[in-house]
Biotite code that builds the C-alpha atoms (Angstrom):
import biotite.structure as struc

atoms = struc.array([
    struc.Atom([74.900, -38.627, -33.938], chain_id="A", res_id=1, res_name="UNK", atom_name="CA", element="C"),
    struc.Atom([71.093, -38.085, -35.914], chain_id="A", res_id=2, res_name="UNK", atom_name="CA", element="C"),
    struc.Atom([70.967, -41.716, -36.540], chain_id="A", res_id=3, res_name="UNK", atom_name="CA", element="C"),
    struc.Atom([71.276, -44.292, -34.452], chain_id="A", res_id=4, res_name="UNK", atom_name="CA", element="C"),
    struc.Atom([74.495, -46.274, -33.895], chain_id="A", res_id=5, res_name="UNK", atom_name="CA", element="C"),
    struc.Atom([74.146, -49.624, -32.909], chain_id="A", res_id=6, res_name="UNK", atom_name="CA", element="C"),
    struc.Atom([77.342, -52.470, -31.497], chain_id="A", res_id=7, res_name="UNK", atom_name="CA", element="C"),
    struc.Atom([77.587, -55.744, -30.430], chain_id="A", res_id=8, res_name="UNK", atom_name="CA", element="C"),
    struc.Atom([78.886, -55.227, -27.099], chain_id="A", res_id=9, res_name="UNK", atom_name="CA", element="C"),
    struc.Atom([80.532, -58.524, -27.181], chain_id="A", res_id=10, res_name="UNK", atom_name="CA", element="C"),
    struc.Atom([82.364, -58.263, -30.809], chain_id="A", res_id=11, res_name="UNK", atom_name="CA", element="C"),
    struc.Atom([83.568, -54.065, -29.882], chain_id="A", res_id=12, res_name="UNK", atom_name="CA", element="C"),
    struc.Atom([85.541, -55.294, -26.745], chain_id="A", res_id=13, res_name="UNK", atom_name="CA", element="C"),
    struc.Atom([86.843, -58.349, -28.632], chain_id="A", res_id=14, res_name="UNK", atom_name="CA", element="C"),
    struc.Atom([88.206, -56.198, -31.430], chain_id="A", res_id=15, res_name="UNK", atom_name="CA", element="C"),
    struc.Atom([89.258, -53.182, -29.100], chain_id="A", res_id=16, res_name="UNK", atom_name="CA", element="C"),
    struc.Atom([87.290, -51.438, -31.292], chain_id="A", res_id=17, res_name="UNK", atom_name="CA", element="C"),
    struc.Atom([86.911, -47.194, -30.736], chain_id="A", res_id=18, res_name="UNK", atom_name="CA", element="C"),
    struc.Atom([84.094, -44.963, -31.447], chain_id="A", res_id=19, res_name="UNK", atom_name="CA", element="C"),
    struc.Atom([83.888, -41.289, -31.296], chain_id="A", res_id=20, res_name="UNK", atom_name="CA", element="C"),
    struc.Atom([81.276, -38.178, -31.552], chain_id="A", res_id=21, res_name="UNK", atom_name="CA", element="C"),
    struc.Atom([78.573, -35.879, -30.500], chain_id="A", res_id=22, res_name="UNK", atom_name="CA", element="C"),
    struc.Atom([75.604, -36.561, -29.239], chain_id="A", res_id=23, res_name="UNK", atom_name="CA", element="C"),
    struc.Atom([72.602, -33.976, -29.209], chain_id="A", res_id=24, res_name="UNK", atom_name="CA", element="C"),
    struc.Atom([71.138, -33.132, -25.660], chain_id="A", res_id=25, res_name="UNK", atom_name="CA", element="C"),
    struc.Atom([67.955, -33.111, -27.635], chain_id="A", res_id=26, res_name="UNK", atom_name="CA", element="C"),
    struc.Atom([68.012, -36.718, -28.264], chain_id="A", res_id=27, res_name="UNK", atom_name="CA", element="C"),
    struc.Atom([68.348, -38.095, -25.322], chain_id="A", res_id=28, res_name="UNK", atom_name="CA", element="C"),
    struc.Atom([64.633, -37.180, -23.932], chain_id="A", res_id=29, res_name="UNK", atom_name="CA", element="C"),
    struc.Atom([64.719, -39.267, -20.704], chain_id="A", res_id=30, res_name="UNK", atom_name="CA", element="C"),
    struc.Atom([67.413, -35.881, -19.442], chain_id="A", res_id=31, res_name="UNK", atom_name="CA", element="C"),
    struc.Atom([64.799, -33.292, -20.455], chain_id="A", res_id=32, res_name="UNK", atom_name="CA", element="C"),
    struc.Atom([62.598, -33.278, -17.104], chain_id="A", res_id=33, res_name="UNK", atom_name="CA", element="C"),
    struc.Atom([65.758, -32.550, -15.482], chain_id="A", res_id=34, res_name="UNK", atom_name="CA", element="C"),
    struc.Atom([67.046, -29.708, -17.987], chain_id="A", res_id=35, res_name="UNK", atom_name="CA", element="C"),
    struc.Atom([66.114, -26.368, -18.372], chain_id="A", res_id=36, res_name="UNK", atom_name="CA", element="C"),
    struc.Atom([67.331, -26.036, -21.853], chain_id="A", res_id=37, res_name="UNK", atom_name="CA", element="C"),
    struc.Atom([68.119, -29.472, -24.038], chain_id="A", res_id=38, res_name="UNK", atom_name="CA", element="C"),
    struc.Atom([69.915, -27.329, -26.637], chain_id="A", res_id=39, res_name="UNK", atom_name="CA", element="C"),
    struc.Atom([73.985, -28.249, -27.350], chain_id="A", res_id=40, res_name="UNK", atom_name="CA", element="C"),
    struc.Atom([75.918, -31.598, -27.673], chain_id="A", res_id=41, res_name="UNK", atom_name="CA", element="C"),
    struc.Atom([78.134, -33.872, -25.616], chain_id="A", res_id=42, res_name="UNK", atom_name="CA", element="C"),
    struc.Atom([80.982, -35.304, -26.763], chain_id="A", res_id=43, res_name="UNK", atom_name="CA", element="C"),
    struc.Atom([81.628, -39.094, -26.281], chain_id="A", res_id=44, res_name="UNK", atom_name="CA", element="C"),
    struc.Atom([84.608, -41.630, -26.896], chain_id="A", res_id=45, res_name="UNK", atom_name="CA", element="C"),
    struc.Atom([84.059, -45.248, -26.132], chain_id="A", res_id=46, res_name="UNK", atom_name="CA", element="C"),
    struc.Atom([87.293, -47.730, -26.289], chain_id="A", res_id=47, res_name="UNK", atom_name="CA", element="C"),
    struc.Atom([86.290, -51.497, -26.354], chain_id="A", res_id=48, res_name="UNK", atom_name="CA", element="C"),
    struc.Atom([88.749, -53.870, -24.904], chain_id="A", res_id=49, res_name="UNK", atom_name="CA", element="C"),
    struc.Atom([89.709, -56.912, -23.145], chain_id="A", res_id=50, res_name="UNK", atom_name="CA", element="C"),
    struc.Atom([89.091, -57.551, -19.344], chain_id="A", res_id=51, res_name="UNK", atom_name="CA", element="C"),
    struc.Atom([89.681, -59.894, -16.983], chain_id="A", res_id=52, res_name="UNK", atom_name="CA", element="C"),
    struc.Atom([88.474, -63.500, -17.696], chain_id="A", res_id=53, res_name="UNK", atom_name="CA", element="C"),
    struc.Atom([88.674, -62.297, -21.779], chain_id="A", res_id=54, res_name="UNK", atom_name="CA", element="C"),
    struc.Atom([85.331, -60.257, -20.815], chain_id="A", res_id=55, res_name="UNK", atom_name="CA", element="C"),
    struc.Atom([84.499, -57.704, -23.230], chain_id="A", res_id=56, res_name="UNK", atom_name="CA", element="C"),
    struc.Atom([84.946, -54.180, -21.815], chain_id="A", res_id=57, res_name="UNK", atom_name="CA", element="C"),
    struc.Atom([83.788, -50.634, -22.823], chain_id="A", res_id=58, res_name="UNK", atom_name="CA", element="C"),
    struc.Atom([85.480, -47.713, -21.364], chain_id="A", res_id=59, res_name="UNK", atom_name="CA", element="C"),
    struc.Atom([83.440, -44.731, -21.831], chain_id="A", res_id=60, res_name="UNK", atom_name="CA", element="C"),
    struc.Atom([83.872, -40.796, -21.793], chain_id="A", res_id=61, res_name="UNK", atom_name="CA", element="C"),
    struc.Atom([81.239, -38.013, -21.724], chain_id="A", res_id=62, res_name="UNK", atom_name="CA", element="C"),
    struc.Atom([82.083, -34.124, -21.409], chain_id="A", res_id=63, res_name="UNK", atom_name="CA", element="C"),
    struc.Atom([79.929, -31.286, -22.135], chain_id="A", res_id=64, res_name="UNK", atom_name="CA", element="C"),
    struc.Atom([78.098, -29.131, -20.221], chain_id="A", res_id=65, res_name="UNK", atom_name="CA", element="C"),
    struc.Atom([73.808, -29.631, -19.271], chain_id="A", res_id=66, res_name="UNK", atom_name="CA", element="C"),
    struc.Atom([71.726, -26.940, -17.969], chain_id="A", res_id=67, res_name="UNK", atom_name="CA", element="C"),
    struc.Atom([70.153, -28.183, -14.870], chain_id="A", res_id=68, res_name="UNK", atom_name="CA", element="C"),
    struc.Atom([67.750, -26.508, -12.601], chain_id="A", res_id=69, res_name="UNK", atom_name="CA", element="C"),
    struc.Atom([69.405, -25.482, -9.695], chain_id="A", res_id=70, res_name="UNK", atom_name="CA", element="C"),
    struc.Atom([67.119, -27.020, -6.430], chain_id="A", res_id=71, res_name="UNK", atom_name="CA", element="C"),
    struc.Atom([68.045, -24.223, -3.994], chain_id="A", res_id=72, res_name="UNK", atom_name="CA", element="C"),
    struc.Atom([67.113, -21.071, -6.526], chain_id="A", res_id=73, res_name="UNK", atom_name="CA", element="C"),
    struc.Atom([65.000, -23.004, -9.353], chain_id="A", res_id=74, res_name="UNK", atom_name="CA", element="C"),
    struc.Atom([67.191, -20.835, -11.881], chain_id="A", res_id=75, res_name="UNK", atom_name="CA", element="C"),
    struc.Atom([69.779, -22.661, -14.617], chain_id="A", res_id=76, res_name="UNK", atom_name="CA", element="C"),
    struc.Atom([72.839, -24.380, -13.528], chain_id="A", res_id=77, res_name="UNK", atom_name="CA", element="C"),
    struc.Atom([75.302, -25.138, -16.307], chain_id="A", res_id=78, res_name="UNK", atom_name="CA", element="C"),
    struc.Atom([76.743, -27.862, -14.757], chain_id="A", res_id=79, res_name="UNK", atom_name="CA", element="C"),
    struc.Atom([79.848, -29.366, -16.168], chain_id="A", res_id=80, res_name="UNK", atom_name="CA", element="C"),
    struc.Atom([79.576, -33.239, -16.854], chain_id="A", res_id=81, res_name="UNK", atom_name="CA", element="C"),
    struc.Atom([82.656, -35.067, -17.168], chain_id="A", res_id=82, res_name="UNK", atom_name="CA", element="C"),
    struc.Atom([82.045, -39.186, -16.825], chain_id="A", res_id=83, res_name="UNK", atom_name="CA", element="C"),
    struc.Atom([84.304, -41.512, -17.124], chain_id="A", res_id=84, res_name="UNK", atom_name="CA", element="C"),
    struc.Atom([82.659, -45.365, -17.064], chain_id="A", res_id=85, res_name="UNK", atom_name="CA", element="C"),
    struc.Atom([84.275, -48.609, -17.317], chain_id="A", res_id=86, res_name="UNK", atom_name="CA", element="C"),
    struc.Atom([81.662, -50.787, -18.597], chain_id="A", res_id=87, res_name="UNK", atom_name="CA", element="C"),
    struc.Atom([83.087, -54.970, -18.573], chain_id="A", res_id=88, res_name="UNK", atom_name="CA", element="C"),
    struc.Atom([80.081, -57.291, -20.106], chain_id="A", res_id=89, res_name="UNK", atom_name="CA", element="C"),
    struc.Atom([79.157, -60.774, -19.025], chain_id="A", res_id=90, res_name="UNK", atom_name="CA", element="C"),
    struc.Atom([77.008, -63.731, -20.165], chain_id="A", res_id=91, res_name="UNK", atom_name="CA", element="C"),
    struc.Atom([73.355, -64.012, -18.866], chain_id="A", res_id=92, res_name="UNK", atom_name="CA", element="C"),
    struc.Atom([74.397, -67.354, -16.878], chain_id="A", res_id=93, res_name="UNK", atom_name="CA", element="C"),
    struc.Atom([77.748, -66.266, -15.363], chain_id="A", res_id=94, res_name="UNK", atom_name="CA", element="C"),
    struc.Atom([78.353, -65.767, -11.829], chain_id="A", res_id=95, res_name="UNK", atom_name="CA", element="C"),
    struc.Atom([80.067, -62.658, -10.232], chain_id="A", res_id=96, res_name="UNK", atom_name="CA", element="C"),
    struc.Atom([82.839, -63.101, -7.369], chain_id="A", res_id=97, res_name="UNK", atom_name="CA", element="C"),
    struc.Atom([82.516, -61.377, -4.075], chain_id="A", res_id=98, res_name="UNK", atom_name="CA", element="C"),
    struc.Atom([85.519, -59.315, -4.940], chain_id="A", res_id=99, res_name="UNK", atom_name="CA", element="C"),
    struc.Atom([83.713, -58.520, -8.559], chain_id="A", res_id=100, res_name="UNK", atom_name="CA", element="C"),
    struc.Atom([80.475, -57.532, -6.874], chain_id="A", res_id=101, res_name="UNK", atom_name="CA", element="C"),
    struc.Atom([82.484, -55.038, -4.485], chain_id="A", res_id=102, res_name="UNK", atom_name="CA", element="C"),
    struc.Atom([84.538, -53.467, -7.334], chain_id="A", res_id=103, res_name="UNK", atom_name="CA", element="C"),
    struc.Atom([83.400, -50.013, -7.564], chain_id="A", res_id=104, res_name="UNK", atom_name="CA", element="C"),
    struc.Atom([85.502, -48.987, -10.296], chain_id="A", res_id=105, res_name="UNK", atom_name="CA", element="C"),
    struc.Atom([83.925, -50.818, -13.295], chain_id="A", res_id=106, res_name="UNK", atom_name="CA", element="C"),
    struc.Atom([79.959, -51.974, -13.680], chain_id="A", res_id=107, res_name="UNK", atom_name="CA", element="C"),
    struc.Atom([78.591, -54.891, -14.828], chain_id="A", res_id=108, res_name="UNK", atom_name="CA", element="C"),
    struc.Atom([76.101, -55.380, -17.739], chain_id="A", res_id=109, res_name="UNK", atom_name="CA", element="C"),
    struc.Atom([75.309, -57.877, -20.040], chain_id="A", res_id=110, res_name="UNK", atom_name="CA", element="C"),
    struc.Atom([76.034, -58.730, -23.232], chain_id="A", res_id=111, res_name="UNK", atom_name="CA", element="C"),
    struc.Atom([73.914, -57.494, -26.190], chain_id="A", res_id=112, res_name="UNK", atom_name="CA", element="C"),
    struc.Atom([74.296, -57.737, -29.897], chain_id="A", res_id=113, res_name="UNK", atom_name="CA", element="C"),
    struc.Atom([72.169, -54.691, -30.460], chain_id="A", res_id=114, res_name="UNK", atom_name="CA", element="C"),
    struc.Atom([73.771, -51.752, -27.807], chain_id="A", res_id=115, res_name="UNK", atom_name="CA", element="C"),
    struc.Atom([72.094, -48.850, -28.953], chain_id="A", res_id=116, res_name="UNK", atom_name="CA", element="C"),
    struc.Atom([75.240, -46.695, -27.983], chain_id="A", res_id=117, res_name="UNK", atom_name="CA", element="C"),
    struc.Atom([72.472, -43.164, -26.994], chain_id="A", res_id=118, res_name="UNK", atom_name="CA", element="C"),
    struc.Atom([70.835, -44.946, -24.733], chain_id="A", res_id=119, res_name="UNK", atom_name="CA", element="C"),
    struc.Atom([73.779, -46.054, -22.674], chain_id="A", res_id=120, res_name="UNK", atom_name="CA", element="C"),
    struc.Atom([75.059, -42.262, -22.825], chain_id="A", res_id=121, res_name="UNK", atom_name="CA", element="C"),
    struc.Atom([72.064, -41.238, -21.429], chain_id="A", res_id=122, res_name="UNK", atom_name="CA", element="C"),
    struc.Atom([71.761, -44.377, -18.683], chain_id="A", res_id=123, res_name="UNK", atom_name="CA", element="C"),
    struc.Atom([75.380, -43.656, -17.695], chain_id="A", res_id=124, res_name="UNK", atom_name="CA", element="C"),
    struc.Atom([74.666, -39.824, -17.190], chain_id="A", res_id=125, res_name="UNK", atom_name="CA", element="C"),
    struc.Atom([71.212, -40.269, -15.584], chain_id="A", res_id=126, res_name="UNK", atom_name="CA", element="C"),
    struc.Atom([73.788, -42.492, -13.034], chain_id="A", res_id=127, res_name="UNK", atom_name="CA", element="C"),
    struc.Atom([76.099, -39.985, -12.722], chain_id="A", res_id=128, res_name="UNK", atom_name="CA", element="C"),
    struc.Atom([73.802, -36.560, -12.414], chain_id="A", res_id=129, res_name="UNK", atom_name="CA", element="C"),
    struc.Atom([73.741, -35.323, -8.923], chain_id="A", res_id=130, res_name="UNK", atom_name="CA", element="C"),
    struc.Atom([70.169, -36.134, -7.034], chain_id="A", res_id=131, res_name="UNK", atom_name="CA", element="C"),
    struc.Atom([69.582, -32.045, -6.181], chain_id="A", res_id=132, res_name="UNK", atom_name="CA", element="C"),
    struc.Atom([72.381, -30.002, -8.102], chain_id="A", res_id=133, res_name="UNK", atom_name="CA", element="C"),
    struc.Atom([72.773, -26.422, -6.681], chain_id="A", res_id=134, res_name="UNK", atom_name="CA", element="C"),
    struc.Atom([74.667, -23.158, -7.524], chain_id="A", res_id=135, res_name="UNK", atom_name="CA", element="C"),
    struc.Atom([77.794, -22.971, -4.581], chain_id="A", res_id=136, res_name="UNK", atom_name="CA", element="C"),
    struc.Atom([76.161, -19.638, -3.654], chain_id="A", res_id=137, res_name="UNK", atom_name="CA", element="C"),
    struc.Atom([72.660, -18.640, -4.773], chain_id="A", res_id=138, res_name="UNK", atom_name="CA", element="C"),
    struc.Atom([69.455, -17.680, -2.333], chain_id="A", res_id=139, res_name="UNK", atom_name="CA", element="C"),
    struc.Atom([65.877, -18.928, -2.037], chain_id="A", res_id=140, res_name="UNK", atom_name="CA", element="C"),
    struc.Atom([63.534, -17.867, -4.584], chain_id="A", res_id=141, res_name="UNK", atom_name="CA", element="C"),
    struc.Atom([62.100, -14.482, -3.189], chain_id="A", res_id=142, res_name="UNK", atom_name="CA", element="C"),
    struc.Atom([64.770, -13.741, -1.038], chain_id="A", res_id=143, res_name="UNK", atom_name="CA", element="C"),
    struc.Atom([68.366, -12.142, -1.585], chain_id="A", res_id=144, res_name="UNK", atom_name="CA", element="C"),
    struc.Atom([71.738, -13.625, -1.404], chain_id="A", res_id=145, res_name="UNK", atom_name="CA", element="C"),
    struc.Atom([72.387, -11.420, 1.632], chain_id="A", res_id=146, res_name="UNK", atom_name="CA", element="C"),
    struc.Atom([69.586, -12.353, 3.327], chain_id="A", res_id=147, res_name="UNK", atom_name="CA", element="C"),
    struc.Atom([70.376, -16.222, 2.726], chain_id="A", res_id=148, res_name="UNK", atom_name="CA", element="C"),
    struc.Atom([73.490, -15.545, 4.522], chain_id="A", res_id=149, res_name="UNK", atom_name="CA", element="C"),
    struc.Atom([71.750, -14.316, 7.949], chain_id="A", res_id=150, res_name="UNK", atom_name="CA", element="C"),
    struc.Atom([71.120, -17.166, 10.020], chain_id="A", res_id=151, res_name="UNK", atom_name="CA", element="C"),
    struc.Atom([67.693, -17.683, 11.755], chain_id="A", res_id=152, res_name="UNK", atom_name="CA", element="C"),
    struc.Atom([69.621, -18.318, 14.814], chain_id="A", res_id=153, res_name="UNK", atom_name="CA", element="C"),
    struc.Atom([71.587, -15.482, 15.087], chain_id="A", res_id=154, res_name="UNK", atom_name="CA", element="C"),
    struc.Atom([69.230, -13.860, 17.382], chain_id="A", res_id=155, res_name="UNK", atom_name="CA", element="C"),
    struc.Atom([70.048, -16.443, 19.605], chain_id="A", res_id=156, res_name="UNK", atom_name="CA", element="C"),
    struc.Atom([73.254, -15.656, 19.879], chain_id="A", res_id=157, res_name="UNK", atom_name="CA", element="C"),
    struc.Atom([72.656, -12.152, 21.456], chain_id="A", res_id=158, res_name="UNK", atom_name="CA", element="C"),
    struc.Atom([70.442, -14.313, 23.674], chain_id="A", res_id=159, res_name="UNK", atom_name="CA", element="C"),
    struc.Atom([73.173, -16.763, 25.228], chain_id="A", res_id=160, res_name="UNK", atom_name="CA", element="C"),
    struc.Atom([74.526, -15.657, 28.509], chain_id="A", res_id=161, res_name="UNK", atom_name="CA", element="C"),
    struc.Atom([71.691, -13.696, 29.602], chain_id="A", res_id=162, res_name="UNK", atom_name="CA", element="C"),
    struc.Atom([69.618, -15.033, 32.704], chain_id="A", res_id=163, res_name="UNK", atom_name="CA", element="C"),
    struc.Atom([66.281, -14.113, 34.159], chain_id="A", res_id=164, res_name="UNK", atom_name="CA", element="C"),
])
């Protein structure tokens, strides 16, 4: 996607209208802080349809793969992003139920006429990145992996059962 691509949010639902492509990690520059390379693309596919109370609705998919910085070893972490948002769109003056407000499976925005569709890719995957993404087994910077396995307690092990 080099230019952008605009919907009425509204109007896409209402038509059950699809869209499909790539979109360049490069683009979306709100990521890069978090990245340690913005080179590749991520696929997208958003579905418009109908919800409940004839709301508009935007189901969304994301998969690719970001390189993060891993928090425990400050080295890259490919991490492999696969979101899946359901996106239902309401007027400025409507209330939410109880039962609405507690739904965890879909989000509530509302309506535009101009939905710059980038910038809710990158909203929805700022959302969904975790707060402090790590390797599963990687070791401080400065020390090795075996090392990061030895406890600082374990001394106190040979310690327990012994009395003065």
């Amino acid at each position: 996607m080099s230019r952008p691509v605009v919907i009425d949010s509204q109007e896409f639902g209402r038509e059950e209208g699809s869209l499909q492509g790539e979109v360049l990690v490069a683009r979306l520059t709100r990521l890069h802080d978090l990245l340690t390379d913005a080179g590749g693309s991520l696929s997208f596919r958003i579905d418009g349809r109908r919800g409940a109370r004839a709301r508009s609705q935007l189901l969304l998919t994301v998969d690719g793969i970001l390189s993060l910085c891993c928090q425990r070893c400050l080295e890259a972490y490919e991490y492999p992003l696969h979101l899946r948002s359901l996106l239902e769109f309401v007027g400025d003056d409507e209330d939410l139920t109880q039962d609405e407000l507690e739904d965890d499976a879909k989000d509530f925005l509302s309506h535009q006429k101009a939905l710059d569709v980038a910038v809710l890719i990158e909203d929805e995957i700022l959302l969904a990145l975790p707060t402090a993404p790590r390797h599963e087994n990687c070791a401080l910077p400065g020390s090795t992996l075996e090392s990061a396995r030895v406890s600082p307690f374990s001394v106190l092990a040979g310690l327990q059962g012994k009395v003065d």
